[in-house]
C-alpha positions, 0 to 999 in steps of 0.5 A: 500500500502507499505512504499514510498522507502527510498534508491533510485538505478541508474542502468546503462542498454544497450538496443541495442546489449548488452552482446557481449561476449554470441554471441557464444550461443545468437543471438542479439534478444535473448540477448536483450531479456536475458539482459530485463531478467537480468533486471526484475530479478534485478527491482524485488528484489529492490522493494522487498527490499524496494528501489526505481529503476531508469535507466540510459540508452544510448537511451529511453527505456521503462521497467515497469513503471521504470523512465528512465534517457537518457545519452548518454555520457560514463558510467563513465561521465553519473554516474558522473554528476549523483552522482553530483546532489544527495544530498540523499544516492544512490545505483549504481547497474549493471544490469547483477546481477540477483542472487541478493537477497533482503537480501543481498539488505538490508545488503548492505545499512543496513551498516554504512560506507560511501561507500559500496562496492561489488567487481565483479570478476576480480577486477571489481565493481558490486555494490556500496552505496554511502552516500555521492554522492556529495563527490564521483566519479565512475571509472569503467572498469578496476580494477575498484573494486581498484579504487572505494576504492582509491577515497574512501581514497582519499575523506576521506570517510569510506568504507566496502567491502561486501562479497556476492557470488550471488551479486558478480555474474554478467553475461559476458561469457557463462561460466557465465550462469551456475550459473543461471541454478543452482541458478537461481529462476527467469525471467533469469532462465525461458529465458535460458531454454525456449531458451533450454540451459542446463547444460553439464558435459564434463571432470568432469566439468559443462558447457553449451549445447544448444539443437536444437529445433523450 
């Protein structure tokens, strides 16, 4: 068998009616189904990159035998009281990352800062690893890519920002989806086209179309 994981990751996940913003193209089934997508794909390359995965989750929740930790309090409020009774390093990833690769994975916590940092477009934060967890608090939402390098500061902590284009990639709107049909390999991938979405090309730009099919 492999090596016990040595970095553990929280990965925040909504079960029920997630990723409201694909309404246009997905019923509420296909994107709870989209997002346990998401989810696999992530799940996968933590183990892959040799790190132990856990869920934070608003309600129980069952996924592979992945340990699940119920809060029903707000992100910020359940990471916090989270983070506060961690003494080892943890790494906090969102769960609409499915590009993410277990070298960029590796890259991440293979740094020597106190605090790594991968900001999401739009100045939000994709993905963060923590060393010290007890000496730090998450913000998110907003600018929260800001308020992530602020807290470092404001702590003395070290920080690296980590420029990575598949773990910067996180999936919101149905533009957003492109980039899965072009670079996807995985679960993801295989659910948007089983569900016929594909690639378009109107005035000179990529977009997505869904075919009617039963």
């Amino acid at each position: 068998m492999t090596e016990s994981p040595q970095v553990h990751v929280i990965i925040p996940f909504r079960p029920v009616n997630p990723k409201t913003r694909l309404s246009d193209v997905m019923d509420q089934e296909e994107r709870e189904a989209f997002a346990r997508a998401m989810l696999g794909d992530v799940v996968s390359v933590l183990w892959e990159a040799g790190c132990s995965p856990s869920l934070l989750s608003t309600v129980p929740f069952e996924f592979h035998g992945v340990r699940t930790y119920v809060d029903t309090r707000e992100l910020n409020e359940a990471l916090n009281a989270y983070l506060s009774q961690q003494e080892k390093p943890v790494l906090i990833i969102m769960s609409d990352l499915p590009l993410i690769t277990p070298d960029a994975v590796r890259r991440l916590i293979a740094g020597t800062a106190d605090v790594g940092i991968v900001p999401g477009r739009g100045g939000g934060t994709n993905v963060l690893y923590v060393r010290k967890p007890q000496e730090y608090h998450v913000d998110y939402y907003g600018a929260s890519y800001c308020d992530h390098v602020r807290i470092a500061e404001d702590a003395g902590l070290s920080y690296e920002v980590i420029d990575s284009f598949f773990m910067s990639t996180d999936i919101d709107e149905k533009e957003d989806l492109v980039e899965i049909l072009i670079h996807g390999r995985g679960r993801s991938r295989g659910f948007l086209t089983e569900i016929g979405l594909t690639l378009s090309l109107e005035h000179g730009r990529v977009g997505i179309q869904r075919s009617s099919h039963e």
